[in-house]
C-alpha positions as CSV (number, residue, x, y, z in Angstrom):
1,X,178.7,55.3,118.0
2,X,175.7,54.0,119.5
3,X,172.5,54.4,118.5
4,X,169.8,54.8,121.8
5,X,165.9,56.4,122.2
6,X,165.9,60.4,123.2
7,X,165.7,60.7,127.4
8,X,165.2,63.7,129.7
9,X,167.6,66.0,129.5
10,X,168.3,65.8,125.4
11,X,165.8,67.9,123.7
12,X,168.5,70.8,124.0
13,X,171.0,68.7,122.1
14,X,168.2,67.3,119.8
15,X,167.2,71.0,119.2
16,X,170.4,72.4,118.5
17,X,171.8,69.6,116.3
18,X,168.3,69.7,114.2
19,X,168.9,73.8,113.3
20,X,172.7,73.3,112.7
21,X,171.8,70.1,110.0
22,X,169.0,72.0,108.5
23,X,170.1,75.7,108.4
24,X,172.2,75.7,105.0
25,X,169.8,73.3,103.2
26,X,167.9,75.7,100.9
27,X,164.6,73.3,101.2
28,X,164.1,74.4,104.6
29,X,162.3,77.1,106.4
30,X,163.5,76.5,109.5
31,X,160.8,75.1,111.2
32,X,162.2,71.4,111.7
33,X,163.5,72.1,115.1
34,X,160.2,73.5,116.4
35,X,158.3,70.7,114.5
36,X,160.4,68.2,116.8
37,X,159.3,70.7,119.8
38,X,155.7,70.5,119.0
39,X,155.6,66.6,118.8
40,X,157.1,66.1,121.8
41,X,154.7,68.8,123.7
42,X,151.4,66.9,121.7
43,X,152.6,63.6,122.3
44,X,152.9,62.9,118.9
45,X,156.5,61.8,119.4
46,X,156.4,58.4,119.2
47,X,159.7,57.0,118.7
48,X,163.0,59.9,118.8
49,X,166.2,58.3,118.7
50,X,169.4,59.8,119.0
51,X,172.9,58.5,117.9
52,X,175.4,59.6,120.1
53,X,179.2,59.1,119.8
54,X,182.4,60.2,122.5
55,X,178.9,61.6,124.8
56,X,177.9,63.9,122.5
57,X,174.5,63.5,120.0
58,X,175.5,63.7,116.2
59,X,172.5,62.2,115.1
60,X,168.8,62.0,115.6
61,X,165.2,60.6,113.9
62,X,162.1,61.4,114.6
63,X,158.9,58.7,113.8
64,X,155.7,60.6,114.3
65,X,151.8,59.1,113.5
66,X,150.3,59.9,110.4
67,X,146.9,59.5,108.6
68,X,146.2,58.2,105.0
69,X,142.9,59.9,103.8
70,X,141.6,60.5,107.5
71,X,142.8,57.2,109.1
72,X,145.7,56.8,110.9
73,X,145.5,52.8,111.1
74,X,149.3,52.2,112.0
75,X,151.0,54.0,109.9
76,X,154.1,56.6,110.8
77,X,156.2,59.4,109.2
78,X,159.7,59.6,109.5
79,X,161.4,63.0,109.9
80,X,162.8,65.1,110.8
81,X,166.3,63.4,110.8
82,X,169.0,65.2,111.4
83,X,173.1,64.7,111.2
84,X,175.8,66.8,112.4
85,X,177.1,68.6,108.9
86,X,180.8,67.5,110.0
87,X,179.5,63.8,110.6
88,X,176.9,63.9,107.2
89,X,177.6,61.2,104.8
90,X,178.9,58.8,106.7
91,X,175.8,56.2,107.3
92,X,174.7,57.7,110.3
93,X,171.8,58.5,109.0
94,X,170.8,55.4,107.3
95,X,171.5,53.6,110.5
96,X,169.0,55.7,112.6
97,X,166.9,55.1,110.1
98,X,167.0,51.1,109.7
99,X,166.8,51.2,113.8
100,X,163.6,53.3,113.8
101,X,161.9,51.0,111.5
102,X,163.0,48.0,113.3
103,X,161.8,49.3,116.3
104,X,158.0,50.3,114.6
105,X,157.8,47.0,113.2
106,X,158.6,46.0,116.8
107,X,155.5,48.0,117.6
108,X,153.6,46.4,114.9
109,X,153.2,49.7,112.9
110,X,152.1,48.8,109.6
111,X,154.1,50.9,107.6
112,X,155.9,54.3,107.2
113,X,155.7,57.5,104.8
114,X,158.2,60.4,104.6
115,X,158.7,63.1,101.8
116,X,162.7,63.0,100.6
117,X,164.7,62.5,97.8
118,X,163.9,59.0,96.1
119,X,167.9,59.0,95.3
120,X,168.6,58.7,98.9
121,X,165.5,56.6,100.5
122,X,165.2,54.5,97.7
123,X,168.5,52.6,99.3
124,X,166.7,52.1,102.5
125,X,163.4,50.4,101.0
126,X,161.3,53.2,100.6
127,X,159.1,53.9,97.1
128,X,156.8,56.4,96.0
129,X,153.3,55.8,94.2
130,X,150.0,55.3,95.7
131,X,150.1,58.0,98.1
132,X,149.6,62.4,97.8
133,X,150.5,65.3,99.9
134,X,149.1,68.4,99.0
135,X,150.3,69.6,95.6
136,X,153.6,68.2,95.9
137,X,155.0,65.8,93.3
138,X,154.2,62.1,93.8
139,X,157.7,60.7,93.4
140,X,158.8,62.4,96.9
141,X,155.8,61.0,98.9
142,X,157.2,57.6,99.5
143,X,156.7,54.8,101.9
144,X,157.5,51.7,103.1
145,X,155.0,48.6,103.6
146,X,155.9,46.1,107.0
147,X,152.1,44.6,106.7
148,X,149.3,44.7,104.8
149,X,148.6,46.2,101.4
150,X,150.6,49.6,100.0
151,X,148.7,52.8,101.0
152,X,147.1,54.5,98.6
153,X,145.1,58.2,99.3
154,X,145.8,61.4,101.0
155,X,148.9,61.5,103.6
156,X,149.0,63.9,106.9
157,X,151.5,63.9,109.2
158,X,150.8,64.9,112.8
159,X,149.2,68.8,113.8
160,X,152.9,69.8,114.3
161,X,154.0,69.5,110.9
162,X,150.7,71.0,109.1
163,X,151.1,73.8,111.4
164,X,154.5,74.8,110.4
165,X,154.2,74.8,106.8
């Protein structure tokens, strides 16, 4: 398996992969797959990385900008990330993951935000506290600091997401 940044001709695959990962998870509305459209269209797609294995994509990440109470001062959102059910549970995942947030440390991003389980993104660095998103509980508003001090306000993630709620 290798792990590589999206290119022409995947947003298909991407697309079809992101319904089939997200379609029996009863937290989902089905919008993640049109989220990923929408960032892509806006621009707001700033780092979408696929992992591919035997020339087929089983995994993908998407790293989008965000703003903390207005500003978006280099801070990103993770998600959505999606695994092939057949290939789930296997550290595919966690490996897209760890080579997104290389790669936006690379960039000199300051830090990123997602909204998940703690259970699961607690093992990859990420903690909660300091930050909000609407009325949802705290503890799944978590982040992860590469420079500077923790965020603490209001999170947003980029017009696609907000729109699809």
């Amino acid at each position: 398996m290798r792990i590589r940044p999206e290119r022409p001709g995947d947003d298909d695959d991407i697309d079809r992969l992101t319904t089939l990962a997200f379609e029996p998870m009863p937290f989902s509305a089905g919008t993640e797959a049109p989220i990923i459209r929408a960032l892509r269209a806006s621009g707001d797609l700033t780092l979408s990385l696929v992992a591919e294995d035997d020339g087929g994509v089983v995994g993908h990440v998407a790293f989008s900008p965000v703003t903390i109470d207005g500003a978006h001062d280099g801070w990103y959102g993770l998600g959505p990330i999606s695994v092939r059910p057949e290939r789930q549970r296997q550290g595919i995942g966690r490996q897209l993951v760890a080579e997104g947030l290389r790669q936006l440390q690379g960039r000199q991003a300051r830090g990123c935000a997602l909204i998940g389980n703690p259970e699961v993104y607690g093992r990859m660095g990420f903690t909660s506290g300091g930050l909000s998103y609407h009325d949802l509980d705290p503890g799944l508003v978590q982040h992860v600091v590469f420079s500077g001090p923790a965020p603490r306000g209001e999170l947003r993630f980029a017009d696609a997401f907000e729109a699809h709620e």
